[in-house]
C-alpha positions in Angstrom: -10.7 -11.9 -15.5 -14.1 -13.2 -13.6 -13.9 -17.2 -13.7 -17.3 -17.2 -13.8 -17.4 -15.4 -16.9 -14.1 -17.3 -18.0 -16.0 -21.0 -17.1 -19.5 -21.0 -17.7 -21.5 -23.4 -16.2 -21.6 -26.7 -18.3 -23.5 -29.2 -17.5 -25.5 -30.8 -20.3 -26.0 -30.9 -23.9 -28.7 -28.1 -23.0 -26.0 -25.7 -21.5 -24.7 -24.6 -24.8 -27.3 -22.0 -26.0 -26.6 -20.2 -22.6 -23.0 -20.3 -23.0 -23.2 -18.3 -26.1 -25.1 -15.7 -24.9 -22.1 -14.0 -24.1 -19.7 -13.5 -27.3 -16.3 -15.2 -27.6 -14.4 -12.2 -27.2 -15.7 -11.1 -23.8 -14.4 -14.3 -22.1 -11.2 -13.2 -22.0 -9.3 -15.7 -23.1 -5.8 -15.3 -23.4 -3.8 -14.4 -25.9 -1.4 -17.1 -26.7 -0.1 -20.7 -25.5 2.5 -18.6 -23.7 -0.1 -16.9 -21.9 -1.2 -20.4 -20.6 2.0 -21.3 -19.5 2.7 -18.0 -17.3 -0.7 -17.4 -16.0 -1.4 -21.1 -14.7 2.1 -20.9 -12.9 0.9 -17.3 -11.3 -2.6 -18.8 -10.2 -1.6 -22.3 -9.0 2.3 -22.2 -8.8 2.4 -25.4 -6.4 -0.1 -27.2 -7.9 1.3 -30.6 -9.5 1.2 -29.8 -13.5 2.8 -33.1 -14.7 3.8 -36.4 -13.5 5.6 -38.5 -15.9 6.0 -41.9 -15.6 9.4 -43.1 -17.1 7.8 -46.0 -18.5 5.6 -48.6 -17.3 7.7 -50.9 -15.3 8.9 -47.8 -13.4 5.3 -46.5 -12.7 6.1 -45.8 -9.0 8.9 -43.8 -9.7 7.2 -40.6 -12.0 8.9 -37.6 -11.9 6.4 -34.8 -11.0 6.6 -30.5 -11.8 4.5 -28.2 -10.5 3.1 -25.1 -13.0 5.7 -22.6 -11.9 8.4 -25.4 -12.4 7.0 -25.6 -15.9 6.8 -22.4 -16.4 11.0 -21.9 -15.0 11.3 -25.4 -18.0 9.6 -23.3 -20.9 11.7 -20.2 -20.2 15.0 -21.9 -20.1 14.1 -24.1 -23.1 12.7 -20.7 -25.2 16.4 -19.0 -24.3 18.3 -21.5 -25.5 16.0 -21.9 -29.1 16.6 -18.2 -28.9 20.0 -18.1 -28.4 20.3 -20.3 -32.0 18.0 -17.6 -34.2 14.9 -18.7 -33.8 12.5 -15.8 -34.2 8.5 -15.9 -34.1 8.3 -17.2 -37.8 11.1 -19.8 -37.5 10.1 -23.1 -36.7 11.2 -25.6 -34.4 10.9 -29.6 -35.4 10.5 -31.9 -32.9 11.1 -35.4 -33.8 10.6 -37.7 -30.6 8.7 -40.3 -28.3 7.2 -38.7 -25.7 9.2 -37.4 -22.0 8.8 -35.0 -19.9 11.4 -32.7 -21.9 9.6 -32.8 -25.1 6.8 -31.5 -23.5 8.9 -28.6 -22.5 9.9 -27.8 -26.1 6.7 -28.2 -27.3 5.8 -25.2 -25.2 9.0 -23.3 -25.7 8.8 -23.6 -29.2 5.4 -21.8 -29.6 6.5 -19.4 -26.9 9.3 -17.8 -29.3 8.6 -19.5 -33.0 6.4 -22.0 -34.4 6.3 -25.8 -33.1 6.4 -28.2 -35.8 6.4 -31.8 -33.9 6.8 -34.9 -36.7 5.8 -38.6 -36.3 9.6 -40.2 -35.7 7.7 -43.5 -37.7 7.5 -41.3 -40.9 9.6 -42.3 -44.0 13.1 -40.1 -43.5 12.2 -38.3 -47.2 8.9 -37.7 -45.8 10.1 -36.2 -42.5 13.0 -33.9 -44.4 10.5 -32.7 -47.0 8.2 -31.6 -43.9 11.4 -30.0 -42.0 12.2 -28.1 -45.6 8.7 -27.0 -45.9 8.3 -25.6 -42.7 11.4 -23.7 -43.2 13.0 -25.1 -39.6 16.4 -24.9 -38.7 16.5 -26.5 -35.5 15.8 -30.0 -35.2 14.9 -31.5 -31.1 14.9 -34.8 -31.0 15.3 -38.1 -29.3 18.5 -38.8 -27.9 20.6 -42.1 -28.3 19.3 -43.2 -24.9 15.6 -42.6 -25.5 15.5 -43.8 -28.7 18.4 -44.7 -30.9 16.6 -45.3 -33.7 15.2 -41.6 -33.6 18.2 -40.3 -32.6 19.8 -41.8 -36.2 16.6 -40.4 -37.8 17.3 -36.9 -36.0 21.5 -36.8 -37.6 19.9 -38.1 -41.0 17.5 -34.9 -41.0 20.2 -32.5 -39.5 22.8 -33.4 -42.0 20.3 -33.7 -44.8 18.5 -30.1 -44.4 21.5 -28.1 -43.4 20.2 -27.5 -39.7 21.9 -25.4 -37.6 21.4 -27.2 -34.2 20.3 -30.4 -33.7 19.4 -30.9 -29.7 18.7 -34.0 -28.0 16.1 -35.3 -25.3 17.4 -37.1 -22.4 15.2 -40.0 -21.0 12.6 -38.9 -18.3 14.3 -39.1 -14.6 17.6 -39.6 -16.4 20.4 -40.3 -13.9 23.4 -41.2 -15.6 26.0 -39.1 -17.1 25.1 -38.7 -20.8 26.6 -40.6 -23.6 29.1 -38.0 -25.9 26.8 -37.0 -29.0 29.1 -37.2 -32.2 29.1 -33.5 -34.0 28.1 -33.0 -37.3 30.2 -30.5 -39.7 28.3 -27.0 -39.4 25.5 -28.0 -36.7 25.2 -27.6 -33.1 25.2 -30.5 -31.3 24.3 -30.9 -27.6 21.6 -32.2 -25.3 19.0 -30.0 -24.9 19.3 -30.1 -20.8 22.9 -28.6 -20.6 21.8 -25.7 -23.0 19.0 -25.6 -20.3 20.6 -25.8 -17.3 22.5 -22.2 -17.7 19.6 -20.1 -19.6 17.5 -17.8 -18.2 14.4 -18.8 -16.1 11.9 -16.2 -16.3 11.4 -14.7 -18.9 11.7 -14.9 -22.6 14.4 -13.6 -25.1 12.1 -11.6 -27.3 8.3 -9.8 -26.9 5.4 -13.2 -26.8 4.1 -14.1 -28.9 0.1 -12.7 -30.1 -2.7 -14.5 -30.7 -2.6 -13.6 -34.9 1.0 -15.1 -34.5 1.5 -19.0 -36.0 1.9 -21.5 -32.7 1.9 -25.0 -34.4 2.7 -26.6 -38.0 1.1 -30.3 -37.8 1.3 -32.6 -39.9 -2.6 -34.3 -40.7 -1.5 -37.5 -42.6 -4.6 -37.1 -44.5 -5.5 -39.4 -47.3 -2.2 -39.3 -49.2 1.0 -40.9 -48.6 2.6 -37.7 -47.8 1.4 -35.4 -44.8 0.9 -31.9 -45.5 1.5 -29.5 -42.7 -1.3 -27.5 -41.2 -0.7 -23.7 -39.5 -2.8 -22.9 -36.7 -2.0 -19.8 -34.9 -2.4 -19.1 -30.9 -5.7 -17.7 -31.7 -6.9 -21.3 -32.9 -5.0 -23.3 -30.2 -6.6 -21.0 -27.2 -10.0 -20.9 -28.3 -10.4 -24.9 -29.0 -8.3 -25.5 -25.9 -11.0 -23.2 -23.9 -14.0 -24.8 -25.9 -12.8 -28.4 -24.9 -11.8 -27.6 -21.1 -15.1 -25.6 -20.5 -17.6 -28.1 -22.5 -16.4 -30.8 -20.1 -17.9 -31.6 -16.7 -14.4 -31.6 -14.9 -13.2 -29.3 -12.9 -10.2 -27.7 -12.1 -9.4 -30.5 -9.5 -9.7 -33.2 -12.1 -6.5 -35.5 -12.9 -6.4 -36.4 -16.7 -4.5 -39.5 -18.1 -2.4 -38.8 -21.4 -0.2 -41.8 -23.8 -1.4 -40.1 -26.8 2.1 -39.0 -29.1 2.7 -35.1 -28.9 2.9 -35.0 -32.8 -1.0 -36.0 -32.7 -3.4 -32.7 -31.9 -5.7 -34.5 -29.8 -2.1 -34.6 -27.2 -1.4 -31.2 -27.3 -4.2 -29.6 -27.3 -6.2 -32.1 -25.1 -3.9 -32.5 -22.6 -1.3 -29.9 -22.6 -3.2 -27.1 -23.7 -7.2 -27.1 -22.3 -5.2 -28.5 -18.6 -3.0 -25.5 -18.4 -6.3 -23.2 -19.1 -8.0 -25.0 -15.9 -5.0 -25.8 -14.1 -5.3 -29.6 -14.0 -2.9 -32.0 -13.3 -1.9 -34.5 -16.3 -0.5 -37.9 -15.6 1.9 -39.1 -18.4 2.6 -42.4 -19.8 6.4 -43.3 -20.6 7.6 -42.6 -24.3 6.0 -45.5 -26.1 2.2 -44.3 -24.8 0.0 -46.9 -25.0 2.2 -49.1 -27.2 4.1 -49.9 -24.1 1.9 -53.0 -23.4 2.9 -53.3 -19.6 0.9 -50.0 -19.6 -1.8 -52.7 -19.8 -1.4 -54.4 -16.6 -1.2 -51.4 -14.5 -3.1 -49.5 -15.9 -5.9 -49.5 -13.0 -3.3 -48.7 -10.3 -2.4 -46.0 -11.9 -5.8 -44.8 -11.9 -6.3 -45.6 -8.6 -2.8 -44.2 -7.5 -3.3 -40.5 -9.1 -7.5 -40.6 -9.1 -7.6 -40.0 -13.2 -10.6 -38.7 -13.6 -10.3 -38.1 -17.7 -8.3 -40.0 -20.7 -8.5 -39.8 -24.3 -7.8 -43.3 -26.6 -8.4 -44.7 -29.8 -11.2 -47.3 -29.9 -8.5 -50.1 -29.7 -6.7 -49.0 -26.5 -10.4 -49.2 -25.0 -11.0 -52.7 -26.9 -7.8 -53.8 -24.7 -8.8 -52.7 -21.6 -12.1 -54.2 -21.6 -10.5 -57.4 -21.1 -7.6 -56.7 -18.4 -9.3 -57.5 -14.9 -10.2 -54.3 -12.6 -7.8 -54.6 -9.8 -7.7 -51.7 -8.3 -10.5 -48.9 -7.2 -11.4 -47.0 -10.8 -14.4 -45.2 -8.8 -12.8 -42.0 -9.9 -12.7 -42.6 -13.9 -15.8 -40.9 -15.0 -14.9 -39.3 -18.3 -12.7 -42.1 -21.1 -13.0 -40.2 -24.0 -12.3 -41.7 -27.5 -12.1 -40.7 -31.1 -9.5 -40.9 -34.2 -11.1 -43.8 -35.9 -14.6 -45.3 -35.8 -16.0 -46.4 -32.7 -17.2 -50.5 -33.1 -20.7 -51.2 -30.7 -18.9 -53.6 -29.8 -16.1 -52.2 -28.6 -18.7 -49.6 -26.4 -20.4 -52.7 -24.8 -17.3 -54.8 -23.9 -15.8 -52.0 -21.9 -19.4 -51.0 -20.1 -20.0 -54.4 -19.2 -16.0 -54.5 -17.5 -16.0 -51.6 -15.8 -19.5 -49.9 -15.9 -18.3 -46.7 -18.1 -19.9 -45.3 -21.5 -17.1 -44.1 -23.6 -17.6 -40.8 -24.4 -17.1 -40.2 -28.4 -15.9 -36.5 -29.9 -14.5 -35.8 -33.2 -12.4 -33.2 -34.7 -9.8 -32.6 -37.2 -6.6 -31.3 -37.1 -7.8 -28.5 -39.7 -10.2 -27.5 -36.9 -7.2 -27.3 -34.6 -8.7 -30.8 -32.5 -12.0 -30.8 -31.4 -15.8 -30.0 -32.8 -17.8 -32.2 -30.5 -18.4 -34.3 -27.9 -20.4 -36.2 -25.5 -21.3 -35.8 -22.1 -20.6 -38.9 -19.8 -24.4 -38.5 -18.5 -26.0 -38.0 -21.8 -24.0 -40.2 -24.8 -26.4 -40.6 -27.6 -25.5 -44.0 -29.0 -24.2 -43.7 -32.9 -23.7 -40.2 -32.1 -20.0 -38.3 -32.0 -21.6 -35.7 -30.0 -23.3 -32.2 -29.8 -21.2 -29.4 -31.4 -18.8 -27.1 -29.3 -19.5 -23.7 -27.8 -19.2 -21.1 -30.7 -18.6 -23.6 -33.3 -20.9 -23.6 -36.1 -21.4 -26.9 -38.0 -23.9 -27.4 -41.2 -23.8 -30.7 -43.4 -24.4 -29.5 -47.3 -25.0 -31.0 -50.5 -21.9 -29.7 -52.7 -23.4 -30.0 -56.4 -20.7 -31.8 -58.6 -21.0 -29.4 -61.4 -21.2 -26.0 -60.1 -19.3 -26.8 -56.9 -21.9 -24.7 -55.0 -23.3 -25.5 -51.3 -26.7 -26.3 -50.2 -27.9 -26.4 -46.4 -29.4 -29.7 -45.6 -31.9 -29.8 -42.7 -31.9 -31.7 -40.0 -30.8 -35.0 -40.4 -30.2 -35.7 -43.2 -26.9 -36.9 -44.8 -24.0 -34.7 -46.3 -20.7 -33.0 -46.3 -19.5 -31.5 -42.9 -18.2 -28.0 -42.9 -17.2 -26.4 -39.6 -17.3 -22.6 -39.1 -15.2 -21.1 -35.6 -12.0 -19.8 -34.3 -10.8 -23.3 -34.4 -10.6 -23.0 -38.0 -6.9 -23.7 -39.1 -5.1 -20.8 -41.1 -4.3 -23.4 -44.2 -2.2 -25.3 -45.2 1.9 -24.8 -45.2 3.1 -23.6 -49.1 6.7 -22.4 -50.1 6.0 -18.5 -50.3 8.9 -16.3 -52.1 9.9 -15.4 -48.3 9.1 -18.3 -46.8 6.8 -20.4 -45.7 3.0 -19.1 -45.7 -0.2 -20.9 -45.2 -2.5 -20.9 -47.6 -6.6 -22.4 -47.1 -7.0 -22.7 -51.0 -10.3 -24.6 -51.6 -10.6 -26.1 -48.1 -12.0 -22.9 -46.2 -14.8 -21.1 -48.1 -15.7 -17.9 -46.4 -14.6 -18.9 -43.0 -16.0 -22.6 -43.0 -14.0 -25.5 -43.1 -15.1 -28.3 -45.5 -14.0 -31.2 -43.5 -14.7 -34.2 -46.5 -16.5 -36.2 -44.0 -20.4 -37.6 -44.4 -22.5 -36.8 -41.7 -26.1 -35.5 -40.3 -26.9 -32.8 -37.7 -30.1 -33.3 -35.5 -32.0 -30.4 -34.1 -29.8 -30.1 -30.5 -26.8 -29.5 -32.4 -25.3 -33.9 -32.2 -23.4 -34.8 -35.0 -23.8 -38.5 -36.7 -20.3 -39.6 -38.9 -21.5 -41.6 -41.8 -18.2 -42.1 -43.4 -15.6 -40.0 -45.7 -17.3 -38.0 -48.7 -13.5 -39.2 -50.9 -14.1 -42.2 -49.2 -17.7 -42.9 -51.3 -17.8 -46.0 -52.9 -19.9 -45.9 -56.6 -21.1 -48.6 -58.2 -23.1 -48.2 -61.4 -23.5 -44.3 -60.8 -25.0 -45.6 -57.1 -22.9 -44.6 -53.6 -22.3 -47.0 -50.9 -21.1 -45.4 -47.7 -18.3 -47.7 -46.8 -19.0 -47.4 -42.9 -21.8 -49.5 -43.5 -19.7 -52.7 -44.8 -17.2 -51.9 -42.3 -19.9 -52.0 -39.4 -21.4 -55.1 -40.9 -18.0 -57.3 -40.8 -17.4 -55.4 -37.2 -20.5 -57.5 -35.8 -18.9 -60.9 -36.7 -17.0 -62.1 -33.3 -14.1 -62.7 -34.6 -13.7 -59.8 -36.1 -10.9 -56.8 -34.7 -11.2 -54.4 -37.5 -12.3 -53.9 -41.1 -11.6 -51.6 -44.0 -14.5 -51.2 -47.1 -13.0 -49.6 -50.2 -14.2 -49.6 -54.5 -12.0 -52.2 -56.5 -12.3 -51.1 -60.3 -14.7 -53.1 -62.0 -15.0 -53.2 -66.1 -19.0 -53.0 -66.0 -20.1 -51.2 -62.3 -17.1 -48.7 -62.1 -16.5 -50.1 -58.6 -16.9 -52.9 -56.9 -17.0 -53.0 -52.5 -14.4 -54.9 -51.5 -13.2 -55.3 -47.9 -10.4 -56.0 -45.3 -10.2 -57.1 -42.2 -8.2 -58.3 -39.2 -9.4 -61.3 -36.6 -9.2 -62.1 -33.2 -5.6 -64.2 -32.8 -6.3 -68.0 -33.2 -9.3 -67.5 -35.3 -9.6 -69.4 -37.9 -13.0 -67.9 -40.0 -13.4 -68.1 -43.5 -13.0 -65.2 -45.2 -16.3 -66.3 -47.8 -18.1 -66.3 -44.4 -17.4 -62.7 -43.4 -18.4 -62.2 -47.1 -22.1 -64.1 -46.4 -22.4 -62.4 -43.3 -21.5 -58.6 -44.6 -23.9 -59.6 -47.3 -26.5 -60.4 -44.8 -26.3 -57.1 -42.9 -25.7 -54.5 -45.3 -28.7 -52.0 -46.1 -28.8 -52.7 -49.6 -27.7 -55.6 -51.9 -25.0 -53.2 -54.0 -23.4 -52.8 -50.7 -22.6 -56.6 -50.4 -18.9 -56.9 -50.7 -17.3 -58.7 -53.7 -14.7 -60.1 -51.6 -13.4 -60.1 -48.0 -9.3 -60.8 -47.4 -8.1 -61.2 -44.0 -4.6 -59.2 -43.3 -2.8 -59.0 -40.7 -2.8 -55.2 -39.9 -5.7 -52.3 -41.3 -3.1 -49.7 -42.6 -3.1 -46.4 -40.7 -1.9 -43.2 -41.5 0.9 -41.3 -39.5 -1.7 -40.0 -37.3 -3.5 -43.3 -36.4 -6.1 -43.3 -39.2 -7.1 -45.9 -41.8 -5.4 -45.4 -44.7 -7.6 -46.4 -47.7 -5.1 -45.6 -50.0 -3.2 -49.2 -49.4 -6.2 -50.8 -49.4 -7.0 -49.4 -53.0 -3.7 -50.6 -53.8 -4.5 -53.8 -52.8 -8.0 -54.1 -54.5 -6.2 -52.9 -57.6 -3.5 -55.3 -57.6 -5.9 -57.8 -57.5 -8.2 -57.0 -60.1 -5.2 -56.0 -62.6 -4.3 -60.0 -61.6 -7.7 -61.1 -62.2 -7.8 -59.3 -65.6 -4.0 -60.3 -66.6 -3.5 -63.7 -64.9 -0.5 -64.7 -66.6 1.8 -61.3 -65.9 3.3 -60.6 -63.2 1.6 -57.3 -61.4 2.5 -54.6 -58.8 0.5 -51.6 -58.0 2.7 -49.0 -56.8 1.5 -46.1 -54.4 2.7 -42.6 -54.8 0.8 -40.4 -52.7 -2.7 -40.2 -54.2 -1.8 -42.1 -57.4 -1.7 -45.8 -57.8 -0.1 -47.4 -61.0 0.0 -50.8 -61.7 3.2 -52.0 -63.3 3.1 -55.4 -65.5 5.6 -57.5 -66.2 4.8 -60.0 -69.0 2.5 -58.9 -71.2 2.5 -56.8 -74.5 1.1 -52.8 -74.5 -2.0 -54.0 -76.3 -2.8 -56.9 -74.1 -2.4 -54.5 -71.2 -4.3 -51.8 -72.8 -6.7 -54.2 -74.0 -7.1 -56.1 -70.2 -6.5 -53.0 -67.7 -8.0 -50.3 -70.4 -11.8 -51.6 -68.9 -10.7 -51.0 -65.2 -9.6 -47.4 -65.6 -6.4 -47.2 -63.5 -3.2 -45.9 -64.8 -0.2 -48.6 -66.0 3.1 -48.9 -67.2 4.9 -51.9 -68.7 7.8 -52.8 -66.4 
């Protein structure tokens, strides 16, 4: 294939028009994450591919591999799942921290089934109902010495689902001999490197995989308490992974920074999947990412060391960094790219100021397989999450309530986002009479994605969040964005983060209430956030009712705020306010929230908690 027709040039928000002059199709993309694998280690086969630290104390002892050396990794790794039955529709779950061998999995498991990684952090009945779901028999995950907790975890699953191999992942640069796994009755047990050691290098058990064929299952945390698995096939993966490498300004000799966990989308497909397409080398934090907070103090060596010129956060990793002193030369740090959760000003300013780089917003959904825009480091419009990626169509509509029917809004003005592209996600994963099958349901309508978010489109294509459309607070029949209470409370100094949600109220419906956390040692009145929300909002009915201090927003698996506590909580306090003298939980299963009392009669109950509309039981 021509690289210049495989990497237009790309060098502005005005570039994108010319890009899709020339169809999709005529790129030549290839046809699966396998593809990637093999053809980067036949165009650059001594080219560093990944250097992975073993964690941060041991940052000057990484353990690097070179694209063909990946590509030897994958092929042993896709033997040895083949070797235990797994076939293109069988999935692999991969339950582990990050090293360098999970990475390799990852891959392999794509390369000859479907890869379903799973947050080691989620609830054990939460992480066996996702294994059962996606039908996987094989379990890889992390060994006693990398993590005995997940290890534990990993026997729980294996014995729990009936697996028929459970592997586990060494530490990355490992030395010593291994510690003796205990079996389990019917299951395989063995570290995933001897397996390796003895399988065939190049080349896989079985025909590749093609790009119709299902690569990944992820789980999206969403805005329930249980995750629901979404299928993407190599079709998707390629064509975002090509979208985000060529609508970047780096090149093929750029060196990107990853800490991100492999179960997130915004890891693989960020920096596993877009590098291998340009051939870049990726620099790997140890297996606690950026939770390891020695990361912290090193962290501009490291970019000195390895010249990062890319790295993707969350707005708080940025928020940390703007405040650890610039040691080291960072001249070659030109693209920090950030996105999962909103972005406070704040947190924008404090790390220009430090080290003279604009953080470069995007946003995307694991439903559209990772990303569906972003800005460039020369041309960040502020409030903006960026212009729309090549051959990506996004439209923001007003859905009518009754009918359920679309209507285009025009330029900027306020709606629901929907998302049309290859990127699209084939739906999500549902028990089928042979198996697991995706299944879109009401999410995709004629190709386009309804992504629940609130947003505006300007004329060049730049996309403006305004908050969740589920997320809508109404009061009296009137909707408050929550983003704007949350980005009120964000402006206070002291404040870290903040969470806007309705509480049930007897005469408006709902109520805005918020949460938020402080900066450590602060000791600001929570009625003063209230005052100062009050005095920033847009509108009076956007004041909030009350402000709480906690010590943690919750966040779902993926790193998200989960609103769902925070309902709970705002219930629980207004069932307490309306029953004072019983004692009241509010329990959270998935999306429903129940208060239970514990004192009172059914009438006084029904007579207290019937006004506030949310579902009880007597205890």
């Amino acid at each position: 294939m021509s690289p210049s027709l495989l990497w237009p040039v790309c060098d502005g928000p005005e570039s994108l028009l010319e890009i899709e002059r020339i169809p999709l199709h005529q790129r030549g993309l290839p046809d699966s994450t396998y593809a990637l694998v093999v053809r980067a280690a036949e165009c650059w086969p001594d080219r560093p591919a990944t250097t992975t630290l073993p964690d941060a104390a041991r940052y000057e002892q990484p353990v690097a591999r070179t694209f063909a050396e990946l590509a030897a990794d994958v092929h042993r790794v896709a033997n040895v799942l083949g070797d235990l039955g797994v076939t293109r529709r069988s999935a692999v779950a991969l339950v582990s921290a990050n090293c360098e061998e999970l990475h390799t999995a990852l891959l392999a498991a794509e390369a000859v089934g479907v890869a379903a990684p799973i947050n080691p952090a989620l609830a054990p009945e939460h992480a066996g109902q996702l294994i059962t779901l996606a039908g996987a028999e094989v379990i890889v995950a992390a060994g006693p010495e990398l993590d005995a907790a997940t290890w534990a975890l990993g026997r729980e699953l294996a014995a729990a689902t009936g697996a028929r191999a459970l592997l586990a992942l060494r530490p990355t640069a490992a030395h010593e001999s291994a510690p003796t796994l205990e079996p389990i009755d019917g299951t395989v047990v063995d570290y995933l490197s001897h397996l390796a050691a003895v399988a065939t290098s190049d080349r896989l058990p079985a025909a590749a995989p093609q790009a119709a064929d299902l690569a990944s299952y992820l789980h999206t945390g969403g805005t329930t308490g249980t995750p629901k698995l979404a299928a993407r096939t190599h079709a998707n993966e390629v064509a975002n992974a090509w979208m985000i490498a060529s609508g970047s300004t780096l090149d093929e000799d750029s060196v990107l920074f990853a800490a991100l966990p492999l179960f997130h989308t915004n890891a693989l497909l960020v920096t596993v999947l877009a590098p291998l397409l340009r051939g870049q080398h990726v620099v790997w934090a140890g297996p606690l990412g950026y939770r390891d907070l020695p990361l912290y103090g090193i962290f501009w060596k490291l970019v000195e060391r390895h010249r990062i010129a890319a790295m993707s956060g969350v707005p708080t990793v940025y928020a940390v960094l703007a405040q650890v002193p610039v040691d080291a030369d960072i001249g070659s740090l030109r693209y920090p790219i950030v996105g999962a959760a909103p972005l406070p000003p704040s947190v924008t300013e404090a790390f220009r100021d430090h080290t003279g780089l604009t953080l470069c917003e995007g946003y995307g959904l694991t439903e559209g397989t990772c990303a569906s825009t972003r800005n460039f480091p020369d041309d960040v419009r502020p409030g903006s999450v960026g212009q729309r990626l090549p051959y990506q169509r996004i439209r923001a509509v007003h859905v009518d309530e009754a009918t359920g029917e679309w209507r285009d809004l025009p330029d900027g003005e306020v709606g629901t986002l929907v998302i049309e592209g290859p990127n699209v996600f084939a739906g999500y994963l549902v028990a089928g009479p042979n198996g697991p099958v995706p299944a879109a349901g009401d999410t995709v309508r004629n190709g386009w994605l309804d992504t629940g978010d609130l947003g505006s489109i300007d004329a060049d294509g730049y996309v403006r969040l305004t908050g969740r459309a589920k997320d809508l607070i109404i009061r009296g029949g009137h909707n408050i964005d929550p983003q704007v209470i949350e980005d009120a409370l964000l402006s206070h100094p002291a404040v870290t983060g903040a969470g806007a949600v309705g509480r049930p109220d007897p005469h408006a419906g709902e109520v805005p209430v918020a949460f938020v956390t402080v900066q450590p040692g602060s000791d600001v009145d929570p009625d003063e956030l209230r005052l100062w929300a009050a005095e920033r909002v847009p509108e009076r009915a956007a004041a909030p009712k009350h402000v709480k201090v906690v010590d943690a927003i919750p966040l779902t698996s993926i790193g998200k705020p989960f609103k769902n506590e925070l309902r709970r909580l705002a219930i629980e306090r207004a069932a307490g306010e309306a029953l004072p003298q019983a004692g009241i939980t509010a329990v959270l299963d998935g999306a429903t929230i129940t208060v239970i009392v514990d004192g009172a009669s059914p009438e006084e109950t029904r007579t207290a908690l019937g006004p506030l509309g949310v579902k009880w039981e007597i205890a």
